[in-house]
C-alpha positions as CSV (number, residue, x, y, z in Angstrom):
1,X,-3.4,-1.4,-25.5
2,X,-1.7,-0.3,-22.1
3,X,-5.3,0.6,-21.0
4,X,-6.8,-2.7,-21.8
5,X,-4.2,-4.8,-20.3
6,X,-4.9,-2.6,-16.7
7,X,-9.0,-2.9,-17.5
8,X,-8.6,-6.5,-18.0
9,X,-6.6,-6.7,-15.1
10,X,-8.5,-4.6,-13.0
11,X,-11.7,-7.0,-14.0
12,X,-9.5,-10.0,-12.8
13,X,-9.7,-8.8,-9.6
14,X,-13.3,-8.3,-9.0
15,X,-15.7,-10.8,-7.7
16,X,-18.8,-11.3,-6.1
17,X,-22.3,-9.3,-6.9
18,X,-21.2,-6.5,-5.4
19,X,-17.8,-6.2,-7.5
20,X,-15.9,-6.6,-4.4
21,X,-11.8,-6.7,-5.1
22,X,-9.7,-9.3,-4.4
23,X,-6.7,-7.8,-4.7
24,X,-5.8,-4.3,-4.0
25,X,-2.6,-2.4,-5.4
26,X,-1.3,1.3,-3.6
27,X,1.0,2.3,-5.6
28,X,1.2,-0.9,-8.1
29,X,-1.0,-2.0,-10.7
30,X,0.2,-5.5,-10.1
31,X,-0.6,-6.5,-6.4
32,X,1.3,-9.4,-5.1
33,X,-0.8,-10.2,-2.2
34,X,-4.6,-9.1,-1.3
35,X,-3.2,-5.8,-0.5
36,X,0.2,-4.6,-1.9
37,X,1.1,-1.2,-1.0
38,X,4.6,0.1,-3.3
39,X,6.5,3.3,-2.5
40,X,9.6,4.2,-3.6
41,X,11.4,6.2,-0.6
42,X,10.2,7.6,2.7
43,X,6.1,6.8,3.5
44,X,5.6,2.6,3.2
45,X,3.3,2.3,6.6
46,X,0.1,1.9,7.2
47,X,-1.4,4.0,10.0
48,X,-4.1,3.6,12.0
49,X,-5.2,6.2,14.3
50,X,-8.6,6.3,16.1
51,X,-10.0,9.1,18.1
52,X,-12.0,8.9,21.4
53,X,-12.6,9.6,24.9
54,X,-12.5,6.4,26.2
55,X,-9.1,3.8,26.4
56,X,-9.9,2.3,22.8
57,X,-7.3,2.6,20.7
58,X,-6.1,1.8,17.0
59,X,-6.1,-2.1,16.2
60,X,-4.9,-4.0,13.4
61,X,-6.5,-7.8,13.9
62,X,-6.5,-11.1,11.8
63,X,-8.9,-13.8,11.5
64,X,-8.8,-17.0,11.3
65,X,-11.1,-20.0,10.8
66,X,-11.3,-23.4,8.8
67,X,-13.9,-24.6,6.5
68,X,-15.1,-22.5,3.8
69,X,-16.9,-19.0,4.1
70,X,-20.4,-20.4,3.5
71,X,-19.1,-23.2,6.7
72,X,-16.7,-22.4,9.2
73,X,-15.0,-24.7,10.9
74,X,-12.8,-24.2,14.8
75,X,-9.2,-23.6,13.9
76,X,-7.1,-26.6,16.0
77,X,-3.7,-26.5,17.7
78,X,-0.7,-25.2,15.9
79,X,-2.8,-23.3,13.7
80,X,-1.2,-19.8,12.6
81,X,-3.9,-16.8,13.5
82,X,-1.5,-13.9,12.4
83,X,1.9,-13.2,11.2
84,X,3.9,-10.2,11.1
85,X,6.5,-10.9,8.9
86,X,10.0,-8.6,7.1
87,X,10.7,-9.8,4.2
88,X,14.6,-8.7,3.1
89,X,15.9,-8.2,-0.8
90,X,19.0,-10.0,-0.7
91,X,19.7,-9.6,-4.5
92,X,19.3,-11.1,-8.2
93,X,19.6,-14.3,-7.6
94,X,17.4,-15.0,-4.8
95,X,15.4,-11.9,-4.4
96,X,13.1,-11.6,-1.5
97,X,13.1,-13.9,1.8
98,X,12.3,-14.3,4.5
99,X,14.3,-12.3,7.4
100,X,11.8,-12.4,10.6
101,X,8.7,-13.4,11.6
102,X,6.5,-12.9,14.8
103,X,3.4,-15.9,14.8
104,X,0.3,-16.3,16.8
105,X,-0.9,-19.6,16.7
106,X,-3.4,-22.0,18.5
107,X,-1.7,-23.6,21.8
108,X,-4.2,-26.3,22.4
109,X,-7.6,-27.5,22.0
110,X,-9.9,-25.4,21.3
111,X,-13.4,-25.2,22.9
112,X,-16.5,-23.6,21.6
113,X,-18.1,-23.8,25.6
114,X,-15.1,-22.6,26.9
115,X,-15.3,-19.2,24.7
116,X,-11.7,-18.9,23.6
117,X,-8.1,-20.6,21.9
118,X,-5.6,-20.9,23.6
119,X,-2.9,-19.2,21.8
120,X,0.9,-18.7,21.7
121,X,3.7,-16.2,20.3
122,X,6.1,-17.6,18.4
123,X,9.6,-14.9,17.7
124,X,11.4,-16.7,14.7
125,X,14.9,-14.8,12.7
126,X,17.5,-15.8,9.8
127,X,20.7,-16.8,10.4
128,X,21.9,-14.8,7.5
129,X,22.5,-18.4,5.8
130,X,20.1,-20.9,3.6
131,X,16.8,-19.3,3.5
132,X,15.1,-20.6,6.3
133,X,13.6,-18.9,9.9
134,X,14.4,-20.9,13.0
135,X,12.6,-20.2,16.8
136,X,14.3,-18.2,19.2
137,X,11.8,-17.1,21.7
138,X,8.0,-18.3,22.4
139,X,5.4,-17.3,25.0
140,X,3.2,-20.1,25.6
141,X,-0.5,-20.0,26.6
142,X,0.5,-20.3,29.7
143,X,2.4,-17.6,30.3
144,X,5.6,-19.2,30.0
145,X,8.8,-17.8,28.5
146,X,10.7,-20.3,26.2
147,X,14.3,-18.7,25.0
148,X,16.2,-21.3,22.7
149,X,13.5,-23.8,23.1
150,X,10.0,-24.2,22.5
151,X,8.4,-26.3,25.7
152,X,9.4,-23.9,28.8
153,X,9.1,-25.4,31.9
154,X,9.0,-22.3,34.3
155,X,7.9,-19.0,33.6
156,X,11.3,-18.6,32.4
157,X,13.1,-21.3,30.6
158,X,16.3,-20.4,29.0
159,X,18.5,-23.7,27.0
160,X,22.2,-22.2,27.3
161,X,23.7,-19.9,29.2
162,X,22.2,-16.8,30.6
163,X,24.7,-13.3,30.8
164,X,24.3,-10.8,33.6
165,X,25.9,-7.4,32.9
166,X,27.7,-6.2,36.0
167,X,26.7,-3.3,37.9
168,X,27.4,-1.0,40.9
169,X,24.8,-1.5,43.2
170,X,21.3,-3.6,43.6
171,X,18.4,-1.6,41.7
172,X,16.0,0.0,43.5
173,X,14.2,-2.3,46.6
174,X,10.9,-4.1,45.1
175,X,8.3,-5.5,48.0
176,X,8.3,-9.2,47.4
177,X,11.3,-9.3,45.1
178,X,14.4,-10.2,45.4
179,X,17.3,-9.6,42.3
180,X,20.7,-11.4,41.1
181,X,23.1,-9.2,39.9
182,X,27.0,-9.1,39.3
183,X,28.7,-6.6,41.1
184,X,31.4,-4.9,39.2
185,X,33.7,-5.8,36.6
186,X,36.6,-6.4,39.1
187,X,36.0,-8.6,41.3
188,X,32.9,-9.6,39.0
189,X,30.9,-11.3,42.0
190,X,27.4,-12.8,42.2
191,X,24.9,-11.1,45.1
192,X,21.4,-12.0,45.7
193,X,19.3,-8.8,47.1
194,X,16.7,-9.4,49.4
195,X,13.2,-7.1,48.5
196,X,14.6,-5.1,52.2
197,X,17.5,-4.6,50.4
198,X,20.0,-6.6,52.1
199,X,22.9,-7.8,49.7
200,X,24.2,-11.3,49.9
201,X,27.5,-12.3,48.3
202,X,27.2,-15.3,46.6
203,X,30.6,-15.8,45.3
204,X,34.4,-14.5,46.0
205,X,36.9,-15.1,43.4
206,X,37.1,-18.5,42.5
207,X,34.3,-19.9,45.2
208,X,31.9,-19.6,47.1
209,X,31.5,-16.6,49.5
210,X,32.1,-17.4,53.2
211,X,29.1,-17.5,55.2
């Protein structure tokens, strides 16, 4: 009996001429998604691993399109190309949700002329508390940086406060770029470093450094 209820579902899950599957289980005989892979202990990962003399390497890719499969249609902005999500047991009750999530989706019109989407990353985590993933970091299209908001403005655009750890010295001298740091824990001042390396106090104490 146990053997027909895996035939019949094993049947289920072909389709097509060429008895293609539509689901496929690694480790389960009852695949939750297209492909559910089950191990109990060390060894859940898939690993891809190419070998070749040239700088190719080991891809995993996602596809996206509307339409049907017989009529494919351009995907349009704010469509989701790939996700990359973890997925946390949090008990009986509730069992699995949703913990974080990493999203490419469409950042604009799309052009067939133009050969390309423009697309966006989208970083979204739990708070711990009522199910649900909020945004925390995007990279736009444009190569814009949003932290705690999702239209930057600049190629870094932080909403809140921003925290620099203090230090002894300036890093190392970059050509064509200059740093702010915070010197020290005690006096815990602010210094702009030129890319020659000169350091400029910003502040002292409670104001302003004297010019």
């Amino acid at each position: 009996t146990a053997g027909k209820r895996r035939g019949g579902r094993t049947q289920a899950k072909l389709a097509g001429q060429h008895s293609t599957f539509r689901e496929i289980g690694v480790g389960t005989n009852d695949p939750a998604k297209a492909t559910h892979i089950l191990r109990e202990g060390v060894g859940a990962a898939v690993l891809v691993e190419r070998i070749q003399p040239d700088v190719n390497a080991g891809a995993f890719q996602g596809r996206r399109a509307r339409g049907t499969e017989d009529a494919r249609a351009a995907v349009v902005s704010g469509d989701d190309l790939l996700s990359f999500e973890g997925i946390a047991y949090v008990g009986a009750t509730n069992g699995y949700q949703a913990a974080a999530r990493i999203v490419y989706e469409v950042d604009g019109s799309v052009s067939d002329a133009a050969v390309g989407a423009p697309t966006r990353m989208t970083f979204l985590v739990s708070s711990g508390s009522g199910g649900s993933l909020g945004e925390k970091m995007r990279i736009t299209s444009t190569g814009k940086v949003g932290i705690g908001m999702n239209d930057p403005s600049t190629k870094l655009t932080v909403e809140g406060a921003v925290t620099l750890k203090e230090q002894a010295a300036a890093d190392a001298d970059v050509a064509a770029y200059g740093q702010v740091w915070v010197k020290t824990a005690t006096p815990n001042e602010l210094y702009f470093t030129t890319d020659a390396g000169n350091d400029i106090q910003i502040t002292s104490g409670t104001s302003l450094a004297a010019a």
